[in-house]
C-alpha positions in Angstrom: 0.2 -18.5 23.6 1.0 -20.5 20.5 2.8 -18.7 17.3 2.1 -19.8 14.1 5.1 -20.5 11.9 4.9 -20.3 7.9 7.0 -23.3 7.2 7.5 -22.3 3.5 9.2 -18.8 5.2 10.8 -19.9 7.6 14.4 -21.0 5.2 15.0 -17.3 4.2 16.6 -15.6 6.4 20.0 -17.2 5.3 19.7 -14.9 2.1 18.1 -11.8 4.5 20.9 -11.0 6.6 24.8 -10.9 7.0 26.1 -13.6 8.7 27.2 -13.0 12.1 29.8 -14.1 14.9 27.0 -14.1 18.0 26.4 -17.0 19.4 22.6 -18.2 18.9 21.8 -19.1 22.1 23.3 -16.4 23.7 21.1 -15.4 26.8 20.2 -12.0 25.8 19.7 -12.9 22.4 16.8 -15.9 23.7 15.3 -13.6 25.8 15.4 -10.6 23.7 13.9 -13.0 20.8 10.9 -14.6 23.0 10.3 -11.3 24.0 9.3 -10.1 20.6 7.7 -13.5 19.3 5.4 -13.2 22.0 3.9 -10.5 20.8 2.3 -11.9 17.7 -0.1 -14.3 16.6 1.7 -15.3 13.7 5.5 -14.4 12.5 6.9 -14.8 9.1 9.5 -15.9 9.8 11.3 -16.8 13.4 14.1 -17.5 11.7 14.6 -13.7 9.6 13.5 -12.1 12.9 16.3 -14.4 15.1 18.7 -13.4 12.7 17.8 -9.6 12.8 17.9 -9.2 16.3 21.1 -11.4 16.0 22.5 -8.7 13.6 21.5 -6.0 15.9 23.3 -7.2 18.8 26.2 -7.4 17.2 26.2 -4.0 15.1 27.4 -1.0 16.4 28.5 -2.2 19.5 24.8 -3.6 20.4 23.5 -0.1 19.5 21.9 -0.8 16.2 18.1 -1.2 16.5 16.1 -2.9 14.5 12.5 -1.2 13.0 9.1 -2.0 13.4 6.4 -0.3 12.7 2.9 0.1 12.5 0.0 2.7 11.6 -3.2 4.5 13.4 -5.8 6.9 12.1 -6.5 9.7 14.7 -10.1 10.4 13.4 -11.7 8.4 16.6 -11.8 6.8 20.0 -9.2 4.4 21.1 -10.3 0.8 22.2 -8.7 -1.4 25.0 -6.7 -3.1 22.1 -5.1 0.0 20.6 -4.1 1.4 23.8 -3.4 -1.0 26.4 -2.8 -4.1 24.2 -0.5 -2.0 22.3 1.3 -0.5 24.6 2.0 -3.5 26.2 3.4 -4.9 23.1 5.7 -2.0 22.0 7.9 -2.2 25.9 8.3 -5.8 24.7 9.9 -4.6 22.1 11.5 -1.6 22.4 12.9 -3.2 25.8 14.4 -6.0 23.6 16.3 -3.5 21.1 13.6 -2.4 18.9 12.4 0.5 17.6 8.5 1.4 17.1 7.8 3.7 14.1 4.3 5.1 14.8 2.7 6.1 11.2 0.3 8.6 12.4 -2.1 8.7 9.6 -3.3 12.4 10.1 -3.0 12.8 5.8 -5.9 9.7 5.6 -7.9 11.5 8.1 -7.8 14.5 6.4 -8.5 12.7 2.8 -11.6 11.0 5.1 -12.2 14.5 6.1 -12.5 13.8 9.9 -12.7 16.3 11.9 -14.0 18.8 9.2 -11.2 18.0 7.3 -9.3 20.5 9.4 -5.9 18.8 9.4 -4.8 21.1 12.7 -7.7 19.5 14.3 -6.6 16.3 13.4 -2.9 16.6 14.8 -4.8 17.5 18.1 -6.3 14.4 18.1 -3.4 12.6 17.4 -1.8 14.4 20.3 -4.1 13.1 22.6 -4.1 9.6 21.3 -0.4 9.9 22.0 -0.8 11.0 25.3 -3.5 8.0 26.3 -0.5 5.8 24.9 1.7 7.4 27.5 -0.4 7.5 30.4 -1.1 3.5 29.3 2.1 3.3 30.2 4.0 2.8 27.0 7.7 3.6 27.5 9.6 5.8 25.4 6.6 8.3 23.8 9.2 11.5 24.7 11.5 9.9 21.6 14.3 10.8 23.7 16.0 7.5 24.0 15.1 6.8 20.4 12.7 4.0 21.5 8.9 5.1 19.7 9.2 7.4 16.7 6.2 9.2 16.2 5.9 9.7 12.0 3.5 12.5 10.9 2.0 11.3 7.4 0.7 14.5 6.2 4.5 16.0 7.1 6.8 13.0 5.3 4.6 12.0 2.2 5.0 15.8 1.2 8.3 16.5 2.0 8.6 13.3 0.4 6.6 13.4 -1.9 8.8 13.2 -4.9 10.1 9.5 -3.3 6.5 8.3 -1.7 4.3 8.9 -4.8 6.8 6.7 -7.3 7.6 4.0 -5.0 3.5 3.7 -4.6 3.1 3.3 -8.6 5.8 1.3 -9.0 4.3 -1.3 -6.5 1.2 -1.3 -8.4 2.5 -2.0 -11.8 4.0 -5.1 -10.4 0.5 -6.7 -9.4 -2.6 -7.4 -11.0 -6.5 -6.8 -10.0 -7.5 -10.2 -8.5 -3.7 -10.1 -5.7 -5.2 -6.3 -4.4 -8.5 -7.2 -3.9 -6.8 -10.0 -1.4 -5.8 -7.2 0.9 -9.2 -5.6 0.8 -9.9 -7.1 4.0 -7.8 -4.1 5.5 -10.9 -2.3 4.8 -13.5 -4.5 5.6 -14.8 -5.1 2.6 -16.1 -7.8 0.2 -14.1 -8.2 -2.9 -17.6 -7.7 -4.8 -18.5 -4.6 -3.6 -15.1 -2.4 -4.2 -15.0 1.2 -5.0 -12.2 1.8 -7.2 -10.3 3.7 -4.4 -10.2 0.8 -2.5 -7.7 -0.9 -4.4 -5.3 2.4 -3.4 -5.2 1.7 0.1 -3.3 -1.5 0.3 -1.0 -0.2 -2.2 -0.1 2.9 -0.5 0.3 0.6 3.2 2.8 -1.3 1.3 4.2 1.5 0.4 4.2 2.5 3.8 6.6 -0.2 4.5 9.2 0.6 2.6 8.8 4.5 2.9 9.5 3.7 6.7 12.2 1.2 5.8 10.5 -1.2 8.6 12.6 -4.5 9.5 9.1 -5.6 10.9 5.8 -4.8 10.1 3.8 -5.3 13.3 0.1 -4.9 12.7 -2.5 -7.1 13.1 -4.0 -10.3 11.7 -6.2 -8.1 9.8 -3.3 -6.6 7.7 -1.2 -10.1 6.9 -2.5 -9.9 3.7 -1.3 -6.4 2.7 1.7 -7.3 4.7 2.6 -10.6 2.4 2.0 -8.5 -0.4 5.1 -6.3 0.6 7.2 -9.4 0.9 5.8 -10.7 -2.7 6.8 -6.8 -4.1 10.4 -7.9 -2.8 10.6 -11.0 -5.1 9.5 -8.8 -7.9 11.4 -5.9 -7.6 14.3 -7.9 -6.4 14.8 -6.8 -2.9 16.8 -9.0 -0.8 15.6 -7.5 2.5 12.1 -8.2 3.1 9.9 -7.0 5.8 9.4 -9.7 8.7 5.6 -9.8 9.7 4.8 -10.1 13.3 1.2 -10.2 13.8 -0.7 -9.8 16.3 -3.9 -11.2 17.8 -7.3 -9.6 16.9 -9.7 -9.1 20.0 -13.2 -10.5 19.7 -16.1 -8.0 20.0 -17.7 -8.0 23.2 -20.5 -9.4 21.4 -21.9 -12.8 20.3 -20.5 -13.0 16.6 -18.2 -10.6 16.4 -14.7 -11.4 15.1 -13.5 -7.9 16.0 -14.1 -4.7 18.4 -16.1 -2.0 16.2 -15.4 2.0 16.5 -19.1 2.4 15.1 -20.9 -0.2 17.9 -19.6 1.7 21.4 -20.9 -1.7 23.7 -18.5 -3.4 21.2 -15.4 -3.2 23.0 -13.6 -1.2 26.1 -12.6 2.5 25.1 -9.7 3.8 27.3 -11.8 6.5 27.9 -14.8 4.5 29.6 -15.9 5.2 32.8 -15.5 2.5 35.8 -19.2 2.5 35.3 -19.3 1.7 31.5 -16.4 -1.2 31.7 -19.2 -2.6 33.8 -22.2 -2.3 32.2 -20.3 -3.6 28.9 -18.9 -6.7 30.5 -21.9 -7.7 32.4 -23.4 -7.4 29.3 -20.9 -9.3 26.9 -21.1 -13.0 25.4 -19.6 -15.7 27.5 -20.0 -18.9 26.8 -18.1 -21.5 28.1 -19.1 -24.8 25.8 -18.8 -24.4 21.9 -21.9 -22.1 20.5 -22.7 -21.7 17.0 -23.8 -18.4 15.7 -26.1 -17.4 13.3 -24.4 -15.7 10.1 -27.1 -13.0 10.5 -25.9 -12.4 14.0 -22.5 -11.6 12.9 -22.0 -7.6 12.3 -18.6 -8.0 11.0 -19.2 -10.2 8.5 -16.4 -9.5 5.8 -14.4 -10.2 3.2 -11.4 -12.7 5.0 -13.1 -13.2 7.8 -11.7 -16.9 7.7 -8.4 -14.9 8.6 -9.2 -12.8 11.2 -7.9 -15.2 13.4 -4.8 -17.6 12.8 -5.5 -19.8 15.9 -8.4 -22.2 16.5 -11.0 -20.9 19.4 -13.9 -23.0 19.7 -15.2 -20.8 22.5 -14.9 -17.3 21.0 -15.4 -16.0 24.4 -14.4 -12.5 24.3 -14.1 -12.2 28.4 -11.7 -15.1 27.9 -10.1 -13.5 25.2 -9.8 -10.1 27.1 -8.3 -11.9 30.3 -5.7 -13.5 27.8 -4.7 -10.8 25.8 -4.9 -7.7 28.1 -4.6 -8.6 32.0 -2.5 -11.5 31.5 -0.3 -10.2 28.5 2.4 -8.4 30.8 5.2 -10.2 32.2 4.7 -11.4 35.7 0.9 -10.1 35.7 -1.8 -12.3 37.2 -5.8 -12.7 37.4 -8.0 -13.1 40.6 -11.6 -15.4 40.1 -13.6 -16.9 42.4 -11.0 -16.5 45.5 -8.1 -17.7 43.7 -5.5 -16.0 41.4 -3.7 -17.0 37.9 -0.6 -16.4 37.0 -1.5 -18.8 33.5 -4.5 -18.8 31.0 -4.3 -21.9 30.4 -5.7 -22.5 34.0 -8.0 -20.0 33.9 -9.6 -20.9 30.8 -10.3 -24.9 32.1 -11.4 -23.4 35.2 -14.3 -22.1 33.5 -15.1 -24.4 31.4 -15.0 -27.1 34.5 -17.5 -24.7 36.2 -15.0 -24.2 39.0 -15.3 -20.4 38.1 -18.8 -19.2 37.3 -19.8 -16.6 34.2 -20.1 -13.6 37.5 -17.0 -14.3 38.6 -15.2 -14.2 35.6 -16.6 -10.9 34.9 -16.1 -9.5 38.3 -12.4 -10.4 38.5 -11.9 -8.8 34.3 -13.7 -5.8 35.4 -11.5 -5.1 38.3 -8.5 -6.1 36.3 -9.6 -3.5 33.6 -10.5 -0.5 36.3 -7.1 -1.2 37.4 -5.6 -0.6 34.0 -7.2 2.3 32.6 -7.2 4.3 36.0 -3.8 5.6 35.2 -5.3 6.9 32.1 -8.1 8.5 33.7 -6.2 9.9 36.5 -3.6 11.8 33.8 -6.6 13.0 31.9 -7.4 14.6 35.2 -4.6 15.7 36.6 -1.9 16.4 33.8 -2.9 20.3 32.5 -1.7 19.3 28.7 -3.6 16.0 28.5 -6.7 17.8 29.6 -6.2 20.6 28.0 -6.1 18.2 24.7 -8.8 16.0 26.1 -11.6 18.9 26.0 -10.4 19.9 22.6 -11.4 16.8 21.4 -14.3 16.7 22.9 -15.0 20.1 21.6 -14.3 18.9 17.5 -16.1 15.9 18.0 -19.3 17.8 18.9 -18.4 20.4 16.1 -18.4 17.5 13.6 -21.7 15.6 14.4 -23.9 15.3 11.3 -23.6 14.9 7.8 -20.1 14.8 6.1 -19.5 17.7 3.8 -16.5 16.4 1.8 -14.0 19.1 0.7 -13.6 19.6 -2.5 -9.6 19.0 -3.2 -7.3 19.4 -6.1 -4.5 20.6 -7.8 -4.9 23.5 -9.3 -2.3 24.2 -12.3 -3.5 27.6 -13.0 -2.7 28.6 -9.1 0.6 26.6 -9.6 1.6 28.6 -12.5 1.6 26.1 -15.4 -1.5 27.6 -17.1 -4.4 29.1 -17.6 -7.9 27.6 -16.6 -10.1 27.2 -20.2 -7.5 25.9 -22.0 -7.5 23.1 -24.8 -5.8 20.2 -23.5 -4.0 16.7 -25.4 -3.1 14.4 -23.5 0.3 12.8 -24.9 0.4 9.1 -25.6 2.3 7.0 -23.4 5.5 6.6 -24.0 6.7 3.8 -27.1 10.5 2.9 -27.4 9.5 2.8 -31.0 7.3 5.8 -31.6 5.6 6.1 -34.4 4.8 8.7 -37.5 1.0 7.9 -36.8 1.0 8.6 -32.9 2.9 12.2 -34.0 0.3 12.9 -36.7 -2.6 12.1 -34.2 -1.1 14.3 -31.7 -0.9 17.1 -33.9 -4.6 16.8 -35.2 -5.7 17.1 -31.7 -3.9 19.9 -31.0 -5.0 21.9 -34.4 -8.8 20.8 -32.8 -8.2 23.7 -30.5 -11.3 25.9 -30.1 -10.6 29.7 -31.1 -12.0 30.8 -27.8 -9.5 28.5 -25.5 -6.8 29.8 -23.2 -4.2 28.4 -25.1 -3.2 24.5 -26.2 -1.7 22.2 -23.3 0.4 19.6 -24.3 0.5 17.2 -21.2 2.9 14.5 -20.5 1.6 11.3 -18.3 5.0 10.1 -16.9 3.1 8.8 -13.4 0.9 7.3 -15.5 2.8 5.9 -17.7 5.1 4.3 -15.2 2.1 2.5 -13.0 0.9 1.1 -16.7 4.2 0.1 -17.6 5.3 1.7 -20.5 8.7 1.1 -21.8 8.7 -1.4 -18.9 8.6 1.6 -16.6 12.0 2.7 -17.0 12.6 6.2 -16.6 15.4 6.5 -18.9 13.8 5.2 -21.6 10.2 7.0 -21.2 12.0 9.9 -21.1 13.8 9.4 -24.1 10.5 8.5 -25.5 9.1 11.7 -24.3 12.0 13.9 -26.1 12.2 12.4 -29.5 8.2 12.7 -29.7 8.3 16.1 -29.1 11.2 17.0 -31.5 9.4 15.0 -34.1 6.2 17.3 -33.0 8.6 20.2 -33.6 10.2 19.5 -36.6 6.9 18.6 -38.4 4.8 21.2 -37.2 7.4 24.0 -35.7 4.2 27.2 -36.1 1.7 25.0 -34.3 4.1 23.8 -31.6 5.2 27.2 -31.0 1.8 27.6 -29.8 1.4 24.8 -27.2 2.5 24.8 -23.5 4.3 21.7 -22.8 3.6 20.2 -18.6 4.8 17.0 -17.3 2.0 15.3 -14.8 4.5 14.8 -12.0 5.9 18.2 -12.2 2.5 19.7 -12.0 1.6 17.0 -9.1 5.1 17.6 -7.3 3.5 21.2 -7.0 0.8 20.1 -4.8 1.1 16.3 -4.1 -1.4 16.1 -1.1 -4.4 17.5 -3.0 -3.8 16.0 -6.0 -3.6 12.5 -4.6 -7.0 13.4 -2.6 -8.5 14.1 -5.8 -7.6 11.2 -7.2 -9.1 9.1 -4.4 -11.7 11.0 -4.1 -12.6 10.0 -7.7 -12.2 6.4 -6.7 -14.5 6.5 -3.9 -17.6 7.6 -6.9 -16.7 5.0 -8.9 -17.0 0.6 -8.3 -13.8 -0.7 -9.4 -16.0 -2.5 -11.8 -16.7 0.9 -13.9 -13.0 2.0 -13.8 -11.7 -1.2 -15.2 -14.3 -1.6 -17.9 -12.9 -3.9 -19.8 -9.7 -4.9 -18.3 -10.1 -8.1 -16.5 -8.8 -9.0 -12.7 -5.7 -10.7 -14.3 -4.6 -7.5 -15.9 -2.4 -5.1 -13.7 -3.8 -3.1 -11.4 -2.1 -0.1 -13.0 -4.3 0.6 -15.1 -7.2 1.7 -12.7 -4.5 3.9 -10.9 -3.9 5.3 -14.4 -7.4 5.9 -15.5 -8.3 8.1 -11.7 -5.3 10.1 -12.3 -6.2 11.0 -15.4 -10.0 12.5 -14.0 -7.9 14.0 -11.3 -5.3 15.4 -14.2 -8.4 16.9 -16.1 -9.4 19.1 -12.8 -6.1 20.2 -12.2 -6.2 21.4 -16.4 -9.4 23.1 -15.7 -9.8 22.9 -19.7 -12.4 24.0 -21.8 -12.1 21.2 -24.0 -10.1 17.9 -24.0 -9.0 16.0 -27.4 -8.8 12.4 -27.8 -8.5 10.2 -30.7 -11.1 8.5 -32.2 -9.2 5.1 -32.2 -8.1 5.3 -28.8 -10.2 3.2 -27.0 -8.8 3.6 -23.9 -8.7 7.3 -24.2 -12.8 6.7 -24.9 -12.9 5.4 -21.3 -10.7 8.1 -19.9 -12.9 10.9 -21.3 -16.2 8.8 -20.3 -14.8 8.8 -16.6 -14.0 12.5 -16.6 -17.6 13.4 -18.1 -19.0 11.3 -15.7 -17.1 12.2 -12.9 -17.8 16.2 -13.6 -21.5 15.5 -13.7 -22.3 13.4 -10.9 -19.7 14.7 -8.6 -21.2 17.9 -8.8 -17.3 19.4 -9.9 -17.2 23.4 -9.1 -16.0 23.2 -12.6 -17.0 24.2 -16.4 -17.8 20.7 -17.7 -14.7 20.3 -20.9 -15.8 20.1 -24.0 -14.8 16.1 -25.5 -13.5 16.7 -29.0 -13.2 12.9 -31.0 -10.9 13.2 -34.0 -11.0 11.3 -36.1 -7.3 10.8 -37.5 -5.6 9.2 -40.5 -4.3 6.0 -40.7 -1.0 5.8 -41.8 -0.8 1.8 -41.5 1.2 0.6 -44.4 -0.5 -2.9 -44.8 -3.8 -4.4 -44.7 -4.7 -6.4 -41.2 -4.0 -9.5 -43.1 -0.4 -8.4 -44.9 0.4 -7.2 -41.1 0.1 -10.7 -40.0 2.9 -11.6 -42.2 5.6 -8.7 -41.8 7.5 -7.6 -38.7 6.2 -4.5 -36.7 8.6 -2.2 -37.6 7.6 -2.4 -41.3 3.8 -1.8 -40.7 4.0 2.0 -39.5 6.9 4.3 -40.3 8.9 5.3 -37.1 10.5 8.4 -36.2 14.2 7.3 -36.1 13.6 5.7 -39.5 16.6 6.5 -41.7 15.5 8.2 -45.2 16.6 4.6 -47.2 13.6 3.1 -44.6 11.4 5.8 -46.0 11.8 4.7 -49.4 11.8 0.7 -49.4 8.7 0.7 -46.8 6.7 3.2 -49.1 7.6 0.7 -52.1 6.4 -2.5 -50.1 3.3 -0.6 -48.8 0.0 -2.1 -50.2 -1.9 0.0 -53.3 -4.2 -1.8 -54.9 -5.2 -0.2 -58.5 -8.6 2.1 -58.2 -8.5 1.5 -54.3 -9.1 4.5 -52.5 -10.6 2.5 -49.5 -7.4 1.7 -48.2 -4.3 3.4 -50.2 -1.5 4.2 -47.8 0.4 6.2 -50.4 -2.6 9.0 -50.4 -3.3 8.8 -46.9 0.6 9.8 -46.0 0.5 12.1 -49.4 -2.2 14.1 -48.2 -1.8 14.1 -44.8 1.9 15.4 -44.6 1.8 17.4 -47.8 -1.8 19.3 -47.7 -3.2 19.4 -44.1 0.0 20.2 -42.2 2.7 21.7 -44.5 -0.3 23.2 -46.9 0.9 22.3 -49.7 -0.4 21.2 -53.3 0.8 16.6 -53.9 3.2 16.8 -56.9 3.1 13.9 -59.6 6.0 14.1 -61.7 5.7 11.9 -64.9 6.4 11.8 -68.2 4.2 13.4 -71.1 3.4 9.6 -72.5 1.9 8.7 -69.6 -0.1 12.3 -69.2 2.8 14.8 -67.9 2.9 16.0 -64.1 -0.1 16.8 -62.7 -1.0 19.1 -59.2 -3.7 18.2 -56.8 -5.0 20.6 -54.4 -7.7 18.2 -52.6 -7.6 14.8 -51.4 -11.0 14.3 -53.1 -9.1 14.8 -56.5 -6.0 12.5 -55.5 -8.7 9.8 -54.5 -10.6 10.7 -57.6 -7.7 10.4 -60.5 -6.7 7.4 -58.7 -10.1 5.6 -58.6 -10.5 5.8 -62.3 -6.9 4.6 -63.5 -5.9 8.2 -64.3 -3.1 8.0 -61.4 -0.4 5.1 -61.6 0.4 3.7 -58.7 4.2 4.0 -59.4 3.5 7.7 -60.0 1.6 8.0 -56.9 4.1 5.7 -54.8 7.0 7.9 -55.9 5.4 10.6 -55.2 4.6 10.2 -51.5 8.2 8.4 -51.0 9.7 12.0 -51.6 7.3 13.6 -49.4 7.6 11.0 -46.2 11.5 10.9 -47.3 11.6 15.0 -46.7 9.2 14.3 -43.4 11.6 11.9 -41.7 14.5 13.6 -43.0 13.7 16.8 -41.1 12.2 15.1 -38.2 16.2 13.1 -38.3 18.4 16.5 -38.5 15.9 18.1 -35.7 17.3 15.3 -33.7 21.0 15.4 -34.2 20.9 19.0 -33.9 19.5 18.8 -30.4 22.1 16.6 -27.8 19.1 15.9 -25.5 17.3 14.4 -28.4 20.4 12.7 -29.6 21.2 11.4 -26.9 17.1 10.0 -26.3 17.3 8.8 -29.4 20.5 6.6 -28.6 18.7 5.6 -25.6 15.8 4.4 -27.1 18.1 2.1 -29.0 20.1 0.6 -26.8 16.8 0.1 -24.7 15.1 -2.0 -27.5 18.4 -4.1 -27.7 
């Protein structure tokens, strides 16, 4: 049948792969080649694949083989398509010098909680869905001659988990809203109607990708989508190799209407399991038309989001017993189709046959249903006669009668008290993200959410968002410099405040996740799945990156792996107001087996040196005081900063004068002057500072001089507390050269 060729794709492979010495039209190397490109739909492109299998032949003697791969779910039965179709299309490959990578998504069924969410239960299934591949006759399912790699998913994302997890954020941070809710077809949805989770599950199949280092990805139509995405995360991550997409055709339903077979509709399709008497009953039964019928939208049960891409090729008919004659008995080399006294060895014939009424609807059927029988009674008779397939075959009969009825969905996550991090009831801050210039303000609001702690909490938690931070792109998601970020904050934290820090428990988030990985990330799905992606971006819009929805979920999952008995947040943080919002709502309508946390809002000082409008006309840097500021910094921003005479609205000098010298080091504010203009005076309170000032009794050279010794001694201890430590020394360095 035709292929579809992506002319914008198809000049690329030049920059894919080495150049070689092969001759193109080698035999083996055409033949090898049609073999493959027969097996999809579409390919993007001929060319990268040509040149792939070019590579291959010449590499290692001819023993390199290249890599495709592609993904099931063993939660269910198996249609005609996933086992014979399949099957039919992995010997064409693997007998052409590929491998097929099988990702056996046991770790999705188990975060669907199929089967019970027993995951033991689910490996059985995928057993036997292995072993209907294998009696399909698919070559190579012993992995002995390195032909079809079976991939466990719940085994190599957690042994992995420290290589899978990253490479999944760091694929989201490079795309916004609108480009993942393009893949959403992958799970039938409209692009109205998403949960938040479902913007997860493209990301992690592109992920999938990589993780599996594919040279082909060869799903179906369906999945081009998700598929082109992982060639777009190439271009932005500046990959050379990307993944070549070989897709392959989609089945109708046996239905009028339906653009694809349907697990949930049984008469929808042929299961390899079907009985000679159910192929048919389902074929007598299905649509067949052989002139052009329109059908009702309302007719259509699969009406989704893409539909329009379902299928690549023009079909006017839709005739799924065409389509099934096509695709199934007529897919294998050398394989023919009896009708009506005559057989086929071409579709092409069979199909203006029918249409010229020279082969009636009845005969059509009664030459696909034999042709069918004869397929799946090899499967049948090794479900009957091998003792291991039907040993696994009544095991899965067994679970599925086990699991009719409502879903109880398992509560799953990770638990940082079990892990040792700890204790549940604690009082948890959750540490900004990382700045390459971080600020005196962001270390003051830290601390005031820390001193919040209730007397009654299981100690003060001091948690650091590195995931999160990277899939939100701070510090433009470079490790080295969030880090570095990470190190001089918490020195400055130290050096300010060294009694108070002594009391807090410092845990990184992927250190705490790296200690249980496969429940955490189920959590954080899990929260997803409550939640319309509408709720979780609030107000981010589609063109902003996707990251931020990851971000927001992991922080409701973080927040059940805390346990706390009381989160901080500051009151200016507006996006730590929707974090908090999620949680609360999460706790209460997800019914969490959990002590609902206290939400503390502080309210914090602001240490801004200049009025909104005097910002507009200074540089950054000048508007806050930073941590690496050098003492001479200290002194000529405190003399710029704005202090209007007898305004105690806005007066920077009090705010940082109070702040630094009476709430944290508890300490009386100092004015040193001279007996003409009223001698040196000591304030205790704020309220008096505020009070002196208001009425003219405070100077504001007096009051400026003042705080410039007190931020001067601030910086200057939160400066030695650096160059005493090399880590921090060395982050500090790091942050420079970063900003350069």
């Amino acid at each position: 049948f035709a292929i579809i060729v992506s002319p914008a794709m198809t000049s690329e492979a030049t920059d894919q792969t080495p150049k070689l010495s092969i001759d193109d039209n080698s035999e083996q190397l055409q033949r090898n080649f049609e073999s493959v490109l027969s097996v999809g739909e579409e390919c993007i492109s001929p060319d990268e694949l040509r040149s792939l299998m070019k590579f291959c032949l010449e590499a290692d003697g001819g023993g390199k083989r290249f890599n495709c791969y592609d993904g099931f779910e063993p939660s269910g039965r198996m249609h005609i398509a996933q086992g014979v179709f399949k099957a039919m299309n992995v010997n064409k490959i693997t007998n052409s010098g590929g491998t097929f990578t099988f990702w056996v998504a046991d770790w999705f069924a188990l975060m669907n909680d199929k089967m019970g969410g027993d995951l033991a239960k689910i490996k059985v299934v995928g057993k036997y869905l292995i072993e209907v591949w294998r009696a399909a006759g698919m070559e190579g399912t012993d992995g002995l001659e390195g032909k079809v790699v079976f991939k466990w998913a719940s085994d190599e994302i957690c042994d992995n988990a420290a290589t899978y997890w990253p490479m999944m954020l760091d694929i989201a941070r490079r795309f916004n809203v609108t480009r993942i809710k393009k893949c959403c077809q992958i799970m039938g949805r409209l692009e109205g109607s998403l949960t938040a989770a479902q913007v997860l599950y493209p990301l992690m199949q592109c992920t999938d990708v990589f993780f599996l280092k594919a040279d082909v990805c060869q799903l179906g139509v369906d999945q081009r989508k998700v598929n082109m995405l992982a060639r777009e995360y190439c271009d932005a991550a500046k990959r050379k190799r990307k993944p070549i997409i070989l897709s392959h055709h989609m089945l109708y339903g046996l239905k009028a209407g339906q653009e694809k077979m349907s697990k949930s509709d049984p008469d929808s399709a042929i299961f390899m399991e079907d009985s000679a008497d159910d192929v048919e009953r389902k074929i007598r039964n299905a649509y067949c038309p052989n002139v052009p019928v329109a059908v009702s939208k309302k007719d259509n049960e699969d009406d989704d989001a893409g539909k329009e891409s379902m299928h690549l090729l023009v079909d006017d008919l839709k005739n799924p017993c065409l389509d099934y004659v096509e695709h199934i008995v007529l897919c294998p080399p050398g394989s023919s189709f009896a009708a009506a006294g005559k057989t086929f060895d071409n579709f092409a014939e069979v199909r203006a046959a029918f249409i010229r009424g020279l082969i009636s609807e009845d005969q059509l059927k009664d030459g696909l249903i034999a042709s069918l029988n004869k397929l799946l009674e090899p499967v049948r008779k090794h479900f009957m006669e091998d003792d291991n397939a039907k040993t696994l075959l009544e095991q899965v009969r067994h679970f599925k009668k086990e699991s009719t009825g409502a879903v109880i969905r398992t509560f799953r996550r990770l638990d940082c008290e079990a892990a040792g991090f700890f204790r549940a009831g604690c009082h948890v801050v959750f540490l900004p993200r990382p700045d390459p210039n971080p600020t005196l303000q962001s270390t003051l609001d830290v601390l005031s959410q820390i001193r919040a702690a209730p007397e009654d909490a299981n100690g003060t938690v001091l948690y650091l968002s590195d995931w999160s931070a990277t899939v939100t792109n701070a510090c433009a998601a470079d490790p080295k410099a969030m880090a570095a970020s990470f190190t001089v904050m918490l020195t400055a934290l130290r050096a300010i405040a060294p009694e108070v820090m002594k009391q807090v428990t410092v845990v990184k988030q992927s250190e705490a996740i790296l200690k249980d990985p496969s429940n955490y990330w189920i959590s954080v799905i899990n929260v997803g799945r409550l939640f319309s992606l509408d709720t979780v971006q609030a107000d981010n819009k589609d063109a902003d990156g996707v990251g931020v929805i990851i971000a927001r979920l992991m922080g409701v999952a973080d927040a059940m792996a805390c346990s706390p008995s009381s989160i901080a947040f500051s009151a200016s943080d507006k996006s730590g107001k929707i974090a908090v919002n999620l949680i609360q709502k999460y706790f209460a309508e997800a019914s969490v087996p959990l002590p609902m946390p206290t939400i503390l809002e502080i309210s914090v000082v602001d240490l801004s040196l200049h009025t909104r409008t005097e910002v507009a006309h200074i540089t950054e840097n000048d508007a806050y005081f930073l941590l690496d500021d050098p003492n001479v910094h200290g002194k000529s921003k405190m003399k710029k900063a704005f202090c209007e005479p007898g305004n105690v609205i806005y007066c920077p000098p009090i705010a940082l004068a109070c702040a630094f010298q009476m709430d944290l080091a508890g300490k009386s504010v100092n004015i040193s002057r001279s007996e003409e203009n009223g001698g040196n005076v000591s304030y205790q309170m704020k309220e008096e500072v505020e009070r002196d000032f208001e009425l003219g009794a405070l100077h504001p050279g007096d009051l400026k001089s003042c705080a410039t010794k007190i931020i001067v001694e601030v910086i200057g201890n939160i400066s030695k507390a650096i160059k005493a430590d090399k880590a921090s020394a060395q982050a500090a360095k790091s942050l420079k050269a970063f900003i350069k």
